[in-house]
KOLNU-59681 format. One record per atom (N, C-alpha, C, O): residue in three letters; residue number from 0; chain; x, y, z; atom name. Coordinates in steps of 0.02 Angstrom, whole numbers, padded with zeros to 5 digits, m for minus. Layout:
! KOLNU-59681
NODE  residuo  num  cadena      px      py      pz  atomo
NODE      ALA  NUM       A       X       Y       Z     CA
...
***
This chain:
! KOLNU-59681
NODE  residuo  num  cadena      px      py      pz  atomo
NODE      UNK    0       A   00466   01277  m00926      N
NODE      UNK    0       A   00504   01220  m00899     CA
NODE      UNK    0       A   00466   01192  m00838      C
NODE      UNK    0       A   00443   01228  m00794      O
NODE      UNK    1       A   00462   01132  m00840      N
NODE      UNK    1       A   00414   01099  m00778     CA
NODE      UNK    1       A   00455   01084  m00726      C
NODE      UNK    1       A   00514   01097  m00737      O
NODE      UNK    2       A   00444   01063  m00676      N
NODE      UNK    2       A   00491   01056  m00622     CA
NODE      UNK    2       A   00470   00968  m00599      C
NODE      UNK    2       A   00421   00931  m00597      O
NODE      UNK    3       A   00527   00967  m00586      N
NODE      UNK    3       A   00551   00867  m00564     CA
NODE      UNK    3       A   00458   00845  m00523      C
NODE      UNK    3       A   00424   00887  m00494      O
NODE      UNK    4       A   00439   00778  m00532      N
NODE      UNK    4       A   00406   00766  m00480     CA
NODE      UNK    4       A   00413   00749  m00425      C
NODE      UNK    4       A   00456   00707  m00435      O
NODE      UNK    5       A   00407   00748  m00380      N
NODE      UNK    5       A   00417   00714  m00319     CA
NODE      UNK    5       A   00407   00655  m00286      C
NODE      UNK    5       A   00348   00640  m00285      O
NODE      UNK    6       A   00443   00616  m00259      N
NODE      UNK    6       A   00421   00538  m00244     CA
NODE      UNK    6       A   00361   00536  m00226      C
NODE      UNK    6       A   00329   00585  m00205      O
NODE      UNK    7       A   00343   00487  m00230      N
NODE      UNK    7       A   00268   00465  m00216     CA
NODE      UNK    7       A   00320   00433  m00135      C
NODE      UNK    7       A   00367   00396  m00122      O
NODE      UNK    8       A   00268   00478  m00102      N
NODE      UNK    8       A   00284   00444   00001     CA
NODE      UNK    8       A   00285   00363   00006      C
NODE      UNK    8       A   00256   00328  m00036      O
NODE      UNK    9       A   00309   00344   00044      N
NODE      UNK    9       A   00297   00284   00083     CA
NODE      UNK    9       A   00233   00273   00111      C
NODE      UNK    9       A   00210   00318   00146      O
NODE      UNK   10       A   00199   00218   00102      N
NODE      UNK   10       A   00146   00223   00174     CA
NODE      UNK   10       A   00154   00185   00224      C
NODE      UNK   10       A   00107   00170   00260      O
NODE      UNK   11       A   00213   00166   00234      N
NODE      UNK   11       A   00224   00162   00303     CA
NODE      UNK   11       A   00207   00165   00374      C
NODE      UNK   11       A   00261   00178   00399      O
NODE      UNK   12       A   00185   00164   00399      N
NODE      UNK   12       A   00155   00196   00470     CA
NODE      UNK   12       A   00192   00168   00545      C
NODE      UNK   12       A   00173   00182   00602      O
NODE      UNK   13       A   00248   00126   00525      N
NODE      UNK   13       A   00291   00104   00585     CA
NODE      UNK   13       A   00272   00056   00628      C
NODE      UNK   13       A   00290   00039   00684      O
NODE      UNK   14       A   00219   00031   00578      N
NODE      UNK   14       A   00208  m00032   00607     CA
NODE      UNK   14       A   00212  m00114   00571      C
NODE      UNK   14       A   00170  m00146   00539      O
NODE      UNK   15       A   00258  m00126   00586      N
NODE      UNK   15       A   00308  m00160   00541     CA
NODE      UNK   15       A   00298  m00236   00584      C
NODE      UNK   15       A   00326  m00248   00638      O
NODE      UNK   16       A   00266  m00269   00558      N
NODE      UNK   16       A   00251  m00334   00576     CA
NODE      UNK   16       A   00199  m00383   00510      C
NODE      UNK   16       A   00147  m00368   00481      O
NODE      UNK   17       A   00242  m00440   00508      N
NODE      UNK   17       A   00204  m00482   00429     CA
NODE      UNK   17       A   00156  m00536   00470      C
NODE      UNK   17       A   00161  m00569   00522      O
NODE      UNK   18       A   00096  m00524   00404      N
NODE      UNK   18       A   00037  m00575   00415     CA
NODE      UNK   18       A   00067  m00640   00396      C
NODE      UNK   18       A   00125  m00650   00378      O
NODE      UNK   19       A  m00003  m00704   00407      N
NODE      UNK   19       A   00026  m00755   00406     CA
NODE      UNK   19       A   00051  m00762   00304      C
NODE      UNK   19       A   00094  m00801   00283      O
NODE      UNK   20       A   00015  m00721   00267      N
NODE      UNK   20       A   00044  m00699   00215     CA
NODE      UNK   20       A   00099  m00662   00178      C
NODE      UNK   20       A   00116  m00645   00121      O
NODE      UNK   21       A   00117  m00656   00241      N
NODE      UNK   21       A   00179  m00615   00213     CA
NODE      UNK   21       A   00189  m00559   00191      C
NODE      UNK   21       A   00233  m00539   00153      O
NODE      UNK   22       A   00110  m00509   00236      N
NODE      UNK   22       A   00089  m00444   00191     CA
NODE      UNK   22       A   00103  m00404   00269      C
NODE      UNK   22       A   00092  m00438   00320      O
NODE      UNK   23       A   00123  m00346   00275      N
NODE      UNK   23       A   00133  m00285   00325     CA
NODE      UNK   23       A   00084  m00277   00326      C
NODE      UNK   23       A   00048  m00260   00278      O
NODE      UNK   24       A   00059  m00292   00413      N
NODE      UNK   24       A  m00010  m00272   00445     CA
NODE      UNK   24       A   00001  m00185   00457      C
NODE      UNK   24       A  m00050  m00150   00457      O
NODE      UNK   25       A   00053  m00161   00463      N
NODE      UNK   25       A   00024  m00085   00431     CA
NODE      UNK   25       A   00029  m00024   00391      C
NODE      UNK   25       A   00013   00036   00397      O
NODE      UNK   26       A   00064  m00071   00337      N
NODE      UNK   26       A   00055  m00022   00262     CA
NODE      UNK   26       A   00038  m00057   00225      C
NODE      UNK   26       A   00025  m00027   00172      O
NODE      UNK   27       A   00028  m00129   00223      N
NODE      UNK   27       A  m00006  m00181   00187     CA
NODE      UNK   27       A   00037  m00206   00124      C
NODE      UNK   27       A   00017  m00231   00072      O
NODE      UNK   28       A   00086  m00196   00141      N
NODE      UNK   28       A   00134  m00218   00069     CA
NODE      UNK   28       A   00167  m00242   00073      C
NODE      UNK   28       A   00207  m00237   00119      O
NODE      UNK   29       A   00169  m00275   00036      N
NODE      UNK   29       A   00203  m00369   00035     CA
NODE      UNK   29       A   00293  m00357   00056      C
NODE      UNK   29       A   00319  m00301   00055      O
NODE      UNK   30       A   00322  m00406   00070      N
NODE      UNK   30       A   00394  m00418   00076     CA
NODE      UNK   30       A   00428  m00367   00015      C
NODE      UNK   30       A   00454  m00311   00013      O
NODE      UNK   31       A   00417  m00405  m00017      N
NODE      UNK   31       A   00461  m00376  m00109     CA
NODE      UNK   31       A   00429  m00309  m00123      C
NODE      UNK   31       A   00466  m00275  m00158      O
NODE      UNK   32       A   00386  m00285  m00112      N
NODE      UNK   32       A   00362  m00211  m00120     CA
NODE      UNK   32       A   00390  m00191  m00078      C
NODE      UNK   32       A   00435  m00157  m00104      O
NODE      UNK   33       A   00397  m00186   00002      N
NODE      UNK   33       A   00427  m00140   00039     CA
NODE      UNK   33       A   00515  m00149   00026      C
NODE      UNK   33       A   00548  m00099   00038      O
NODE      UNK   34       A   00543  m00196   00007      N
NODE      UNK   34       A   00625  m00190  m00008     CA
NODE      UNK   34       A   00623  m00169  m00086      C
NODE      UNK   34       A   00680  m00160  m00108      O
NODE      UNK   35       A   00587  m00163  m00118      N
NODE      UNK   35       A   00600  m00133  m00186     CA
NODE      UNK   35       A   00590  m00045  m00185      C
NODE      UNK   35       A   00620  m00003  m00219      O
NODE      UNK   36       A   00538  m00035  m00135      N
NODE      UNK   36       A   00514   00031  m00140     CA
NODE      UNK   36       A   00551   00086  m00151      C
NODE      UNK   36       A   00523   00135  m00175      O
NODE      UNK   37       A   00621   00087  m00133      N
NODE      UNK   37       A   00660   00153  m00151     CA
NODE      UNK   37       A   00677   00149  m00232      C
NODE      UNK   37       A   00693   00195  m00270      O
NODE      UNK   38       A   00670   00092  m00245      N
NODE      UNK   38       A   00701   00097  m00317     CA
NODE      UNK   38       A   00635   00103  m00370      C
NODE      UNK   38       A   00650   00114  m00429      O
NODE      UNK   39       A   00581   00099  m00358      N
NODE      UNK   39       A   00520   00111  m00389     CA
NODE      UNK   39       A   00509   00147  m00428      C
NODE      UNK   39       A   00536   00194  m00399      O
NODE      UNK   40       A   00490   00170  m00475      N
NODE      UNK   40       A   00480   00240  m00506     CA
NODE      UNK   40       A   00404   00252  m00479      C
NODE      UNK   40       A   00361   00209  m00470      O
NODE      UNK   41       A   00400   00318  m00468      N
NODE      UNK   41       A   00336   00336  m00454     CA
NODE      UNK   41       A   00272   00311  m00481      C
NODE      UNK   41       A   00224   00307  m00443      O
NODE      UNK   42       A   00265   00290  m00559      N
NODE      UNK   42       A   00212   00261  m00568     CA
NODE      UNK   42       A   00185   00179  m00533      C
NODE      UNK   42       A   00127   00159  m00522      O
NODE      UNK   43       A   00267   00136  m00518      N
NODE      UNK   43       A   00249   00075  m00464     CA
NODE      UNK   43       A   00236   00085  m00399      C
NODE      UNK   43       A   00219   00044  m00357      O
NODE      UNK   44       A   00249   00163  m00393      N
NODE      UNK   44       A   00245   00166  m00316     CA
NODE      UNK   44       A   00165   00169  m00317      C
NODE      UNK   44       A   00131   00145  m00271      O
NODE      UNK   45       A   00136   00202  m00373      N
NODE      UNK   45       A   00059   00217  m00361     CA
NODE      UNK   45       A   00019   00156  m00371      C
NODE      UNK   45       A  m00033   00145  m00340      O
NODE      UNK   46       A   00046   00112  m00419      N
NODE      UNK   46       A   00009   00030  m00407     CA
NODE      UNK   46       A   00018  m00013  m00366      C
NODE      UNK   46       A  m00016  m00064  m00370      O
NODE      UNK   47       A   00069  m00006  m00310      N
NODE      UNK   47       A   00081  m00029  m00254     CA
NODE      UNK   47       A   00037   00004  m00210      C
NODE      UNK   47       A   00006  m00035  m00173      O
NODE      UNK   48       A   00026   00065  m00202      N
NODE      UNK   48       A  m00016   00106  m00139     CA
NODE      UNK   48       A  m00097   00081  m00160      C
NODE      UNK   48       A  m00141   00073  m00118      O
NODE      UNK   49       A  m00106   00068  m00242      N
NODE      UNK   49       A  m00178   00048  m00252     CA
NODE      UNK   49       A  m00184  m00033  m00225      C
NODE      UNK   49       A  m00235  m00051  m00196      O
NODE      UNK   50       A  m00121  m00086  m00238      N
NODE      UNK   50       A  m00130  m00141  m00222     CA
NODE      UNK   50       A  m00141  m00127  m00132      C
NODE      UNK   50       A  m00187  m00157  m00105      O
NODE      UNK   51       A  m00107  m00092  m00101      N
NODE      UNK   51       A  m00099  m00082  m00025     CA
NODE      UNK   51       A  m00175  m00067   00010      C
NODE      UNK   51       A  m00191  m00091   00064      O
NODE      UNK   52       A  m00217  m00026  m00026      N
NODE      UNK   52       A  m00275  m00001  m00021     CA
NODE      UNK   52       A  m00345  m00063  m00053      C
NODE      UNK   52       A  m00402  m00063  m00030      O
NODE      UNK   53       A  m00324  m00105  m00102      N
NODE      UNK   53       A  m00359  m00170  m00086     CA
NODE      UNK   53       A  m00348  m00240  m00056      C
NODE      UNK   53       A  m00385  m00290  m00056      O
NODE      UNK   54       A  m00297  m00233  m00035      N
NODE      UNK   54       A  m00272  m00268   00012     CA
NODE      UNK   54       A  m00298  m00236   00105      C
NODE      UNK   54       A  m00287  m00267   00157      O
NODE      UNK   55       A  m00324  m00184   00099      N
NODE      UNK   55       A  m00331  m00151   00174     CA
NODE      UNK   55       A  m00416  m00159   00172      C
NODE      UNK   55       A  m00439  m00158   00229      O
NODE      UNK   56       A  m00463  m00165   00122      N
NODE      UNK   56       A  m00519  m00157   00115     CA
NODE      UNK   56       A  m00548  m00234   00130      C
NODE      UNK   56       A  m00588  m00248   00175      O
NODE      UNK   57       A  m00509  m00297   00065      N
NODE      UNK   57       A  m00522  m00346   00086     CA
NODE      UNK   57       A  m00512  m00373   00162      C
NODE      UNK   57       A  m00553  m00407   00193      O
NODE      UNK   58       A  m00440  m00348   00189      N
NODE      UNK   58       A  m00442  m00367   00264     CA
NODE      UNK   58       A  m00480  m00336   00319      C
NODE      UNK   58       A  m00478  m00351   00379      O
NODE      UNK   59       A  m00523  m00281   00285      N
NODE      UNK   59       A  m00571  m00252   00326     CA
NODE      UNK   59       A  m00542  m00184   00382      C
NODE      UNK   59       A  m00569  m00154   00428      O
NODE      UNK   60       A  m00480  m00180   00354      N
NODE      UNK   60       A  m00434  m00114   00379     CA
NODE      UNK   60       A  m00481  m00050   00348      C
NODE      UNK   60       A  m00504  m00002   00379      O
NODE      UNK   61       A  m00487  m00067   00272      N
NODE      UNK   61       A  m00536   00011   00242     CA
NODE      UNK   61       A  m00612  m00013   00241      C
NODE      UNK   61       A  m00635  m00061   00210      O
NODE      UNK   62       A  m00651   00044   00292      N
NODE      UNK   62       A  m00725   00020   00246     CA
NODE      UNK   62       A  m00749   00083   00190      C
NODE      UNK   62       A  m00742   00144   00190      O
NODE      UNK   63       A  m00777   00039   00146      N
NODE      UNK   63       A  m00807   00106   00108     CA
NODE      UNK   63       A  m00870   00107   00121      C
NODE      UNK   63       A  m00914   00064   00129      O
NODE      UNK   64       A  m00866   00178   00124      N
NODE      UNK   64       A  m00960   00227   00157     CA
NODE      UNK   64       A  m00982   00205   00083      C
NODE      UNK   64       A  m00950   00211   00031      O
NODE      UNK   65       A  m01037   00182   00090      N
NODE      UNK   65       A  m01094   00173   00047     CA
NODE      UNK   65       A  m01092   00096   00007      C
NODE      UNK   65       A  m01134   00079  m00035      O
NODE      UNK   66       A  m01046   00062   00024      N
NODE      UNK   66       A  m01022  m00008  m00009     CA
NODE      UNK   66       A  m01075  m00057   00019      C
NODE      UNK   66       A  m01095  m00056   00078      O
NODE      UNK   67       A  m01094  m00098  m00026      N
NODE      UNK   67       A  m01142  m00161   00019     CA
NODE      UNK   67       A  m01122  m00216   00051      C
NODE      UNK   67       A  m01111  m00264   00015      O
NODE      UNK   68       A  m01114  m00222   00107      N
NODE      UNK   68       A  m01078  m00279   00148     CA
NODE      UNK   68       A  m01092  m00321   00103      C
NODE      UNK   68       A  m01142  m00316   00067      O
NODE      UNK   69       A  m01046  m00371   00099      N
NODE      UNK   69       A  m01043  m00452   00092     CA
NODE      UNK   69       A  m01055  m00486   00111      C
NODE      UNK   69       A  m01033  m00489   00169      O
NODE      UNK   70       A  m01096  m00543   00088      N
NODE      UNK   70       A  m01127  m00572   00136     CA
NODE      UNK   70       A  m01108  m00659   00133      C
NODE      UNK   70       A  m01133  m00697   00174      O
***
């Protein structure tokens, strides 16, 4: 018998303020993603944390080691 999974976390970080887009400067997720998020099933929660994570790269929040700047 397997046991329940567990929510996929919030990424949250309590810093709760919207770009001029309408995206959380610090979990990066849009209006409608952060008021939907409790009701999510874990697999939207994980395409939301991937959209959150290219949304943090393009704004230059993530760099990736070994990536070739843009030029």
């Amino acid at each position: 018998m397997s046991t329940p999974e567990r929510p996929v976390a919030s990424p949250c970080v309590s810093i709760c303020a919207l770009d001029d887009d309408d995206i959380c400067t610090g979990c990066q997720r849009t209006v409608e993603e952060i008021t939907r998020w409790s009701r999510m099933t874990n697999e939207e929660r994980r395409t939301v944390l991937g959209l959150c994570h290219e949304r943090a790269k393009v704004s230059g929040l993530v760099w990736m080691i070994g990536a070739k700047p843009q030029l």
